[in-house]
C-alpha positions in Angstrom: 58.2 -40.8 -21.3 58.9 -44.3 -20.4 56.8 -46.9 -22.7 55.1 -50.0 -21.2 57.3 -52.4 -22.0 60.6 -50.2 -20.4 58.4 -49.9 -17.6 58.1 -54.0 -17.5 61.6 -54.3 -18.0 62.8 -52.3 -15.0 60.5 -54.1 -12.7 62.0 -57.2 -13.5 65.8 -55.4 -13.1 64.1 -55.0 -9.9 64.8 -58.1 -8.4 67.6 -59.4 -6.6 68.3 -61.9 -9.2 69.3 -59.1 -11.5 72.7 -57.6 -12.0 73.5 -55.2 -9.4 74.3 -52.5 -12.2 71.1 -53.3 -13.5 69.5 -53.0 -10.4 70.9 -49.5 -9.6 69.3 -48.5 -13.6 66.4 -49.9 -12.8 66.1 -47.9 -10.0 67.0 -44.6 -11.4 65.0 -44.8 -14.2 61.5 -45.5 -12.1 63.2 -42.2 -9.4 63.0 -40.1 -12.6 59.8 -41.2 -13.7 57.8 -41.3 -10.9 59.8 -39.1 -8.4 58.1 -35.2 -9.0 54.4 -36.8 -9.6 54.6 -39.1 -6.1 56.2 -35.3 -4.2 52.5 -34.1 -5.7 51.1 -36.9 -4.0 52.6 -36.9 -0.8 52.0 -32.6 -0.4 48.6 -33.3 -0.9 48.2 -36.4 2.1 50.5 -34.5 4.6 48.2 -31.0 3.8 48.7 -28.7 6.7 50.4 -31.0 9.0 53.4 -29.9 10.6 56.8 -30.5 8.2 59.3 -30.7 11.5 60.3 -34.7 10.7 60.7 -33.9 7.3 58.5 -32.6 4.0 56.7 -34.2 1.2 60.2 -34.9 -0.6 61.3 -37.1 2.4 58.3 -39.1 2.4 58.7 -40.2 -1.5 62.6 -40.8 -0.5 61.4 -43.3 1.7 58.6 -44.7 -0.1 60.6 -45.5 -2.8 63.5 -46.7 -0.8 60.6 -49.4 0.6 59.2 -50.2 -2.4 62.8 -51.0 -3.9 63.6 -53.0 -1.3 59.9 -55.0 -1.6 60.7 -55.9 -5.3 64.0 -57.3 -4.8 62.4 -59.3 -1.8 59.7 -60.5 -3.9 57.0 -59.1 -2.0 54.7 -57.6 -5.1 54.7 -61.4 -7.3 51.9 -60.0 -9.5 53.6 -56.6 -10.0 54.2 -56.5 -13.5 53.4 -53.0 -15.7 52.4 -49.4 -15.4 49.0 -50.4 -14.8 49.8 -51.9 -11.5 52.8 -49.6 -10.7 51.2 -46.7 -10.3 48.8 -47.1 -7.4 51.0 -49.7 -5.5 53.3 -46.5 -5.4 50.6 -44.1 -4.5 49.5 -46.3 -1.3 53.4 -46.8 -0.1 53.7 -43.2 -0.5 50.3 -42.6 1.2 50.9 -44.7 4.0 54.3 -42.8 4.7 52.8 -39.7 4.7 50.2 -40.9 7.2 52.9 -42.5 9.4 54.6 -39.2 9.4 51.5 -37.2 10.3 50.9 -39.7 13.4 54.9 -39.1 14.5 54.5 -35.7 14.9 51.3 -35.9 16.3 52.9 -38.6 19.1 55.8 -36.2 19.8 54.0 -33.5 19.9 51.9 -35.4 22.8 55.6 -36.8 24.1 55.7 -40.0 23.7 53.4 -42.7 22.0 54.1 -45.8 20.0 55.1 -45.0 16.1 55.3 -48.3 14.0 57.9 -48.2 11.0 58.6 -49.3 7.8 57.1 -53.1 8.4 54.0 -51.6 8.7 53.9 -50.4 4.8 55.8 -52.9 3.4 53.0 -55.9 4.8 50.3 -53.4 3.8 51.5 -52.6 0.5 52.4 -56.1 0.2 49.0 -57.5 1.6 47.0 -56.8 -1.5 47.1 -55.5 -4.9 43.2 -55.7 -5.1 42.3 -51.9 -5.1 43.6 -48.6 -3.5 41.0 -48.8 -0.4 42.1 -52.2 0.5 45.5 -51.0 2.1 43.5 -49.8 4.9 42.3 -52.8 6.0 45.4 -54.1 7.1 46.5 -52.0 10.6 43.8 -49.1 9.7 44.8 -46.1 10.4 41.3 -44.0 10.7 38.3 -43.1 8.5 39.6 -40.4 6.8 42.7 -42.8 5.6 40.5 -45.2 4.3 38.6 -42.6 2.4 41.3 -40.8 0.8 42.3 -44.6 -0.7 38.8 -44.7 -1.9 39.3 -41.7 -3.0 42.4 -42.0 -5.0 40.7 -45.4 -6.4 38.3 -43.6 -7.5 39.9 -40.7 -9.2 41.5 -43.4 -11.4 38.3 -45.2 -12.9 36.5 -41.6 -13.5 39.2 -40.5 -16.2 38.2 -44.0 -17.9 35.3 -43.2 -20.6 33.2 -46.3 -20.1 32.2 -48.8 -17.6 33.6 -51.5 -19.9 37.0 -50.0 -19.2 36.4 -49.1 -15.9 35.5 -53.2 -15.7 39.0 -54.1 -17.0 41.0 -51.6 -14.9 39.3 -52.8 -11.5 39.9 -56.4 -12.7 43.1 -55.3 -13.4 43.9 -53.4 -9.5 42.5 -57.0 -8.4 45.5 -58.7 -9.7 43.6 -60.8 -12.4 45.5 -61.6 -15.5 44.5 -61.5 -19.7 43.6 -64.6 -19.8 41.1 -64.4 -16.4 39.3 -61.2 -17.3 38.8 -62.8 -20.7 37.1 -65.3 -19.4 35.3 -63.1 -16.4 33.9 -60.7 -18.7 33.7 -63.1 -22.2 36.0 -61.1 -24.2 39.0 -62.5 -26.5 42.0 -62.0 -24.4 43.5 -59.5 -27.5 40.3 -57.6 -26.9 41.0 -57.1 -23.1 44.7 -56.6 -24.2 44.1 -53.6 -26.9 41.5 -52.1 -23.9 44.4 -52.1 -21.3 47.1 -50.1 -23.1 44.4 -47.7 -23.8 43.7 -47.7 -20.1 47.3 -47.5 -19.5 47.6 -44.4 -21.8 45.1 -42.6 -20.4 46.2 -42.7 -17.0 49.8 -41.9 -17.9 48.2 -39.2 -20.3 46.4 -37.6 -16.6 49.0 -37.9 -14.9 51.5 -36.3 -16.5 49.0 -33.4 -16.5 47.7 -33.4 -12.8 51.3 -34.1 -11.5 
């Protein structure tokens, strides 16, 4: 399993000031990690719809082939860890499952406008501050917007305490150490120690549930 720090590492091999051979590493490495979990993912947004465009292992193709090219734009500045990683990769996919719902929905019909892979990118891009936010920018429908609540809230329930659940939706917000120290009047090594046990426990649930 990839530790925090490797995790850090390869989001900063990410960009396009890196090495192109350190690029390419970076970008295998996160593919293996995250690759079978985000298939999980997307199966379970697509549901019964229709698989003609392409299946659930299409969708995370293409998520990850956006979210690559939005780090090595610069378009996710307070990207930096696991902690943040995970749902900025659960709303790209998300969105591309939805996007691929609504195209075979419009063909079906035979015709209708289908917006591509800008309309992800600026949403994913748009804000780190909590999985429901995404669907404020170009909303999709209710039951989008709910199943980002949802997923938001999946996350904080396998957290034990509120004070945790405090840090982690600090930490979706895009605050840093030193702010939620002073936000919640901890010592920053206190806030620190309670986000890599945050950050086990997710990886911990979602090695299981994925």
């Amino acid at each position: 399993m990839a530790t925090e720090g490797s995790i850090t590492r390869l989001l900063c091999q990410l960009d396009d000031s890196a090495l192109p051979e350190d690029q390419r590493q970076a970008q295998w490495a996160l593919w293996d990690r995250y690759f079978g979990q985000l298939v999980a993912v997307a199966n379970r947004k697509l549901g019964s719809a229709p698989r003609r465009a392409g299946d659930e292992e299409d969708v995370v193709v293409s998520a990850m082939k956006s979210f690559y090219q939005g780090a090595a734009g610069g378009r996710f500045p307070d990207l930096r860890d696991r902690l943040g990683l995970w749902p900025l990769l659960v709303k790209i996919t998300a969105r591309k499952a939805f996007n691929q719902i609504r195209g075979e929905r419009a063909a079906k019909r035979g015709g209708g406008q289908v917006r591509g892979e800008s309309v992800l990118i600026d949403a994913a891009d748009a804000s780190m501050g909590g999985l429901a936010e995404i669907a404020v920018s170009d909303e999709p429908s209710p039951q989008f917007a709910a199943e980002m609540a949802e997923e938001c809230r999946r996350l904080l329930e396998r957290l034990p305490d509120d004070a945790m659940r405090s840090i982690a939706e600090l930490k979706l917000q895009g605050y840093n150490t030193s702010a939620m120290a002073a936000r919640l009047k901890l010592s920053p090594r206190t806030v620190e120690r309670r986000l890599q046990s945050i950050r086990e426990i997710w990886s911990a649930s979602m090695d299981q549930e994925y």
